[in-house]
C-alpha positions as CSV (number, residue, x, y, z in Angstrom):
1,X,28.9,-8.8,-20.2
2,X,28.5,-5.1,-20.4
3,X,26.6,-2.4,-18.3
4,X,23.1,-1.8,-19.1
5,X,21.7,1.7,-19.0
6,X,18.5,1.0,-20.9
7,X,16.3,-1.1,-20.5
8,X,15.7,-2.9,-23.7
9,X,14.2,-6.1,-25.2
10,X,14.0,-7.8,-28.6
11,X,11.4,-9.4,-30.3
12,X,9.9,-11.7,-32.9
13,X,7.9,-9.9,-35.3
14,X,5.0,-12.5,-36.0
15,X,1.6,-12.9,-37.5
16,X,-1.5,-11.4,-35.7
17,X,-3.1,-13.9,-32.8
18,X,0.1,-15.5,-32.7
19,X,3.2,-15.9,-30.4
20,X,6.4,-13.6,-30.4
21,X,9.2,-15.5,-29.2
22,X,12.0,-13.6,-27.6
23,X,15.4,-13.8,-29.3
24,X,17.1,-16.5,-27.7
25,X,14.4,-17.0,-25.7
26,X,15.4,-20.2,-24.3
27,X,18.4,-19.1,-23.8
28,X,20.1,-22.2,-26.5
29,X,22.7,-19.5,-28.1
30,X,25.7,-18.9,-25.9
31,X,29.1,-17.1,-26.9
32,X,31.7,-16.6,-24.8
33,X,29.9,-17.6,-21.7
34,X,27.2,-14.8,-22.8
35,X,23.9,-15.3,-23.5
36,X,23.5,-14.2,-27.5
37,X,21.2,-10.8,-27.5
38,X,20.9,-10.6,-23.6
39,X,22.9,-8.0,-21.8
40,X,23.4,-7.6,-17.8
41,X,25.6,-6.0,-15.0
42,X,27.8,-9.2,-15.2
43,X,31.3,-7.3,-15.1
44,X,33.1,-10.6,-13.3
45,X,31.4,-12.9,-15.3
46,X,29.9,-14.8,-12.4
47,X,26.5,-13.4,-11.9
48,X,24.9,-14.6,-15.3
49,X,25.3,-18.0,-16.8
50,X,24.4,-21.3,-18.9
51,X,22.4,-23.9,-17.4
52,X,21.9,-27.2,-18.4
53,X,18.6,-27.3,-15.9
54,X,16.3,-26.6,-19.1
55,X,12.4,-26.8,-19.2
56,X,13.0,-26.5,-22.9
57,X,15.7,-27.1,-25.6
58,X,19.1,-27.9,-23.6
59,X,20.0,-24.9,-21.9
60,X,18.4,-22.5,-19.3
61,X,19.6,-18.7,-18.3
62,X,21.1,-18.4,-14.5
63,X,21.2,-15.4,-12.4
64,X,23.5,-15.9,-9.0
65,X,23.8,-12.9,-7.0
66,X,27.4,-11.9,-6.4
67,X,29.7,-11.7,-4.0
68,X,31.2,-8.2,-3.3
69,X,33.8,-8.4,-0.1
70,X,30.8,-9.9,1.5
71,X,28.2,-8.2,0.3
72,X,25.0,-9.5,-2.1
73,X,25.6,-8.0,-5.4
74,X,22.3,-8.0,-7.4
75,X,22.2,-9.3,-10.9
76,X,19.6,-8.5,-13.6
77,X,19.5,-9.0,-17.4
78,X,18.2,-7.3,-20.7
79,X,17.0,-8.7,-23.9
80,X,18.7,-6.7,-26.7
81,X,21.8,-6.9,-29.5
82,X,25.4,-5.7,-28.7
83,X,24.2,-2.5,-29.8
84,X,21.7,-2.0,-27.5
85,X,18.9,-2.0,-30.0
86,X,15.6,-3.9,-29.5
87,X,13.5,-5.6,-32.1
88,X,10.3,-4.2,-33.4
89,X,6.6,-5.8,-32.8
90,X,3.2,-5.1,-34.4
91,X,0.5,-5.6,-32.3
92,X,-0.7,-5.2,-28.3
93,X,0.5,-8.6,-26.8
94,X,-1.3,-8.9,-23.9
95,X,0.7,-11.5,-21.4
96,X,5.1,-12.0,-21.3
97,X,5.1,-15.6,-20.4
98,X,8.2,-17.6,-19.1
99,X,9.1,-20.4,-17.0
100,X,11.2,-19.9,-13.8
101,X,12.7,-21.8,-10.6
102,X,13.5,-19.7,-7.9
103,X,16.1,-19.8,-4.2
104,X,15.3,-16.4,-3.0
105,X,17.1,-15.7,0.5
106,X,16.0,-13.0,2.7
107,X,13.9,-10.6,1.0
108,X,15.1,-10.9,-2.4
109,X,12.2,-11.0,-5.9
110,X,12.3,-12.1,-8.9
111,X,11.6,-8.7,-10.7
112,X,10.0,-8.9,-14.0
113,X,9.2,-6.5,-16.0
114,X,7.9,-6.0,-19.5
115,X,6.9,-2.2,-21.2
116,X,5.9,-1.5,-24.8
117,X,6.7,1.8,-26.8
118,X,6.6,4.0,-29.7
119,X,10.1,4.4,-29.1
120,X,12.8,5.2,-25.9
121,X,11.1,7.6,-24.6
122,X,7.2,7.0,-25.4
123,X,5.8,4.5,-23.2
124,X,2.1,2.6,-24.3
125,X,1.9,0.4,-21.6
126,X,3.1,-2.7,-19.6
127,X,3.1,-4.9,-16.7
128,X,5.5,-6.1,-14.1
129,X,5.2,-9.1,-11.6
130,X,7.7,-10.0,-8.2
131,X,8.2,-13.6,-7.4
132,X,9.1,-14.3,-4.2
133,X,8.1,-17.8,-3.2
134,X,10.9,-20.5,-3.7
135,X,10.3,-22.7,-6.5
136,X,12.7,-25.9,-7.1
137,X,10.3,-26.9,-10.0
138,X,10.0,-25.6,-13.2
139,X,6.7,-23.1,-13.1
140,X,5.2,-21.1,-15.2
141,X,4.6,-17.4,-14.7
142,X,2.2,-14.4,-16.6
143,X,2.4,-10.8,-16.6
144,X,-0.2,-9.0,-17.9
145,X,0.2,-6.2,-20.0
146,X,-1.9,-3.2,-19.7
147,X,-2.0,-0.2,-22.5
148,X,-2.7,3.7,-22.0
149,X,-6.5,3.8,-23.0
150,X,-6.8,4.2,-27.0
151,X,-2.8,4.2,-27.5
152,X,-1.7,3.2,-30.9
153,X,-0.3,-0.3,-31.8
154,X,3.5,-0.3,-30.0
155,X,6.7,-0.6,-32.1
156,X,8.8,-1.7,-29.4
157,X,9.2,-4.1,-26.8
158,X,11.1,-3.7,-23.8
159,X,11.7,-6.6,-21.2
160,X,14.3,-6.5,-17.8
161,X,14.5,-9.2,-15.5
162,X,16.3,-8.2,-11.6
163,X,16.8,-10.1,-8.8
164,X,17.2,-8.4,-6.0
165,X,15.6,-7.1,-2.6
166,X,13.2,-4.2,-4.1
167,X,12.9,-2.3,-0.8
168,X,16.8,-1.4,0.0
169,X,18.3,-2.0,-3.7
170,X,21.0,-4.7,-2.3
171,X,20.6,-8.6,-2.5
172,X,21.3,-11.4,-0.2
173,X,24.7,-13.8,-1.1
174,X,23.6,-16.9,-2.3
175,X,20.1,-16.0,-4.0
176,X,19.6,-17.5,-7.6
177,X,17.3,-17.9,-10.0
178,X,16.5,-19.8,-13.5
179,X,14.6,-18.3,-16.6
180,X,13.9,-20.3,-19.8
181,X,11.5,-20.2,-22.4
182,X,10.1,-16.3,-22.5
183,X,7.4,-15.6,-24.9
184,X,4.6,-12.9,-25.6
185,X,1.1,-14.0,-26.1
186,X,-2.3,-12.5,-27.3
187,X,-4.7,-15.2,-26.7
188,X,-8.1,-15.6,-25.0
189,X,-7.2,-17.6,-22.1
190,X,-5.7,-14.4,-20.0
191,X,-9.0,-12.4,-20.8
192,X,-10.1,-13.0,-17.0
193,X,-7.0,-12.2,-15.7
194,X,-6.0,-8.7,-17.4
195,X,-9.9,-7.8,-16.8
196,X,-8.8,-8.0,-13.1
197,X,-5.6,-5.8,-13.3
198,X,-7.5,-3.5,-14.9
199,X,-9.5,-2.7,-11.8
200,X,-7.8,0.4,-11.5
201,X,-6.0,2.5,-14.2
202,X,-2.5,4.4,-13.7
203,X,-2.0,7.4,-16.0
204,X,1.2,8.8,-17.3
205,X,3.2,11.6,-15.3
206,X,2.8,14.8,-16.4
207,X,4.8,16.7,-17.4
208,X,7.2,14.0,-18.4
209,X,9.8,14.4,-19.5
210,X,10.3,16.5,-16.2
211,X,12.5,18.7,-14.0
212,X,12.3,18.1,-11.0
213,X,9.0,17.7,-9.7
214,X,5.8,15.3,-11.6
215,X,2.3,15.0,-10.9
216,X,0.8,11.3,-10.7
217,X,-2.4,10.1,-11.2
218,X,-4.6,7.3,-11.1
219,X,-8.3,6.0,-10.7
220,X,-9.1,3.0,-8.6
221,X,-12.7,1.2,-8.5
222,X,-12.8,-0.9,-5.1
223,X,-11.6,-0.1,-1.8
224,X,-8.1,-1.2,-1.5
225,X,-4.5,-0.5,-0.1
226,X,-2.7,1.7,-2.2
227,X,1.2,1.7,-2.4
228,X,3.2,4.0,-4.8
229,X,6.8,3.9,-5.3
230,X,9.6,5.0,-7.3
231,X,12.5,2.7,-8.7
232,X,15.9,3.6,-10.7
233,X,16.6,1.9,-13.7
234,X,19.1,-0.3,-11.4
235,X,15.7,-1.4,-9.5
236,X,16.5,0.2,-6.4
237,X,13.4,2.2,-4.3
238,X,14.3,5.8,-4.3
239,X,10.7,6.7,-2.8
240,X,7.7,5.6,-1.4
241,X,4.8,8.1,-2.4
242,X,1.7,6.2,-0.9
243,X,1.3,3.4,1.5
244,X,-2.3,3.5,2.7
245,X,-5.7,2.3,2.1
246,X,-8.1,4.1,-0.1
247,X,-11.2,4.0,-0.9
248,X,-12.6,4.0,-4.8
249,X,-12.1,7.1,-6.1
250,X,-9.1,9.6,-8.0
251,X,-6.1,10.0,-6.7
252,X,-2.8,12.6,-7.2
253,X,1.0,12.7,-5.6
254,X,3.2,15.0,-6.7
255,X,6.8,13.2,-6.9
256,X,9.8,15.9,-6.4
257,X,13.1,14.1,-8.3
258,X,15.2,17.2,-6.7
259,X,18.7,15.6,-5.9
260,X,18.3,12.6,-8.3
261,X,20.7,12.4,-11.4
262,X,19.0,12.9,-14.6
263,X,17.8,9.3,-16.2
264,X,14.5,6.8,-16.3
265,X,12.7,5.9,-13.3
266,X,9.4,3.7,-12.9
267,X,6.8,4.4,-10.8
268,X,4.6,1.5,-9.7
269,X,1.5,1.5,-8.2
270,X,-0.2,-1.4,-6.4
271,X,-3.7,-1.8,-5.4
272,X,-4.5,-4.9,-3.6
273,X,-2.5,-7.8,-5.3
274,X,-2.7,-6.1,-8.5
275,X,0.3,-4.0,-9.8
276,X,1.1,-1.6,-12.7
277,X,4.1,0.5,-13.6
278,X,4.8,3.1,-15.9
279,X,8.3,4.9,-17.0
280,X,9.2,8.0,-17.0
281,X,12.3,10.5,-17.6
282,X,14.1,12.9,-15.3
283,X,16.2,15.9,-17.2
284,X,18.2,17.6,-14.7
């Protein structure tokens, strides 16, 4: 499989209060040893492959971490064509919803993340979730997504998947993980939990795009530990703004990229056991 620079996703375009199924969401469509519309950092051809281990259909996506001369090579995949294109949608799906079994060693998550857009460069919102806790049976996981307050109706989907240890970029050798049956959702039955992820609100950077240095902002509404950081596209922590706890009330960091190549970071922010993240784009 090739290199992945963006993060991209495609999508079902489907009727209002319905479901959007990925392409190839349950991973059935296989060429070549390649998962059809899913692209990763699988150069040796080890790292991503075809399970039979399905929770639905016949087949199931694996991520192994690799082995370089000894050393945990993470693994992540993309949901888009050969092109690198994603797939447009047409209305604010509030959940990504998937299935996973998980053999995490060390410190290594399951990273998943999902962001909507106007386009590349104009994010609407998203959500993001880490699962860390070994699971040899199939179970179910949600992310919530979370829009910029009156944004317009996204046109694009974008959806990555790591697994990796978040907090020094590398991964420990014999880590895996299985994925099957992703799906967005805009029902009723999440309404509790996204009205809890919205305790606090994270705004965009400004300016953004920027060079070198951003300003962050964000409200929260309870008295909570605060932790900011900032991840490259390949997942890895390239800065830890906040750590502390905080009291309800509004909040600014300035991040300085000085030294950093030009590209698309994420900045997450999470307060208490809820978590948000937001993209934005470095010109050098």
């Amino acid at each position: 499989m090739k290199n992945v620079i963006l993060i991209l996703i495609a999508l079902l375009i489907l009727n209002e209060h319905s479901s959007a199924q990925l392409l190839n969401n349950s991973f059935e469509n296989w060429d070549n040893g390649e998962a059809v519309n899913w692209l990763s950092n699988d150069i040796s051809g080890d790292l991503v492959s075809q399970s039979s281990d399905a929770v639905e259909g016949n087949s199931s996506v694996k991520l192994q971490v690799g082995d370089f001369a000894g050393v945990g090579l993470p693994v992540f995949i993309t949901s888009a064509d050969l092109d690198g294109n994603g797939h447009p949608v047409n209305q604010k799906y509030q959940t990504l919803k998937g299935s996973h079994k998980l053999s995490a060693n060390g410190n290594d998550q399951l990273w998943i993340s999902v962001v909507m857009a106007v386009n590349d460069s104009t994010t609407l919102g998203g959500g993001m979730i880490y699962l860390n806790e070994d699971k040899s049976e199939w179970t179910e996981f949600t992310v919530p997504i979370l829009y910029d307050e009156n944004s317009p109706v996204p046109q694009m989907a974008f959806v990555t998947i790591f697994l990796l240890d978040t907090s020094t970029g590398s991964a420990n050798i014999g880590s895996f993980a299985l994925i099957d049956n992703l799906r967005l959702e805009n029902t009723t039955s999440v309404d509790e939990e996204i009205k809890s992820a919205s305790s606090f609100k994270l705004d965009q950077n400004y300016p953004n795009p920027f060079n070198p240095s951003t300003k962050i902002s964000w409200n929260t509404f309870s008295a909570a530990r605060n932790t900011l950081k900032v991840y490259n596209i390949l997942g890895n922590e390239v800065a830890k703004l906040v750590d502390e706890y905080k009291p309800a009330g509004t909040y600014s960091v300035n991040f300085d990229a000085k030294g950093l190549p030009s590209g698309i970071y994420f900045y997450t922010l999470q307060v208490g056991n809820q978590v948000q993240t937001k993209k934005m784009i470095l010109i050098q």
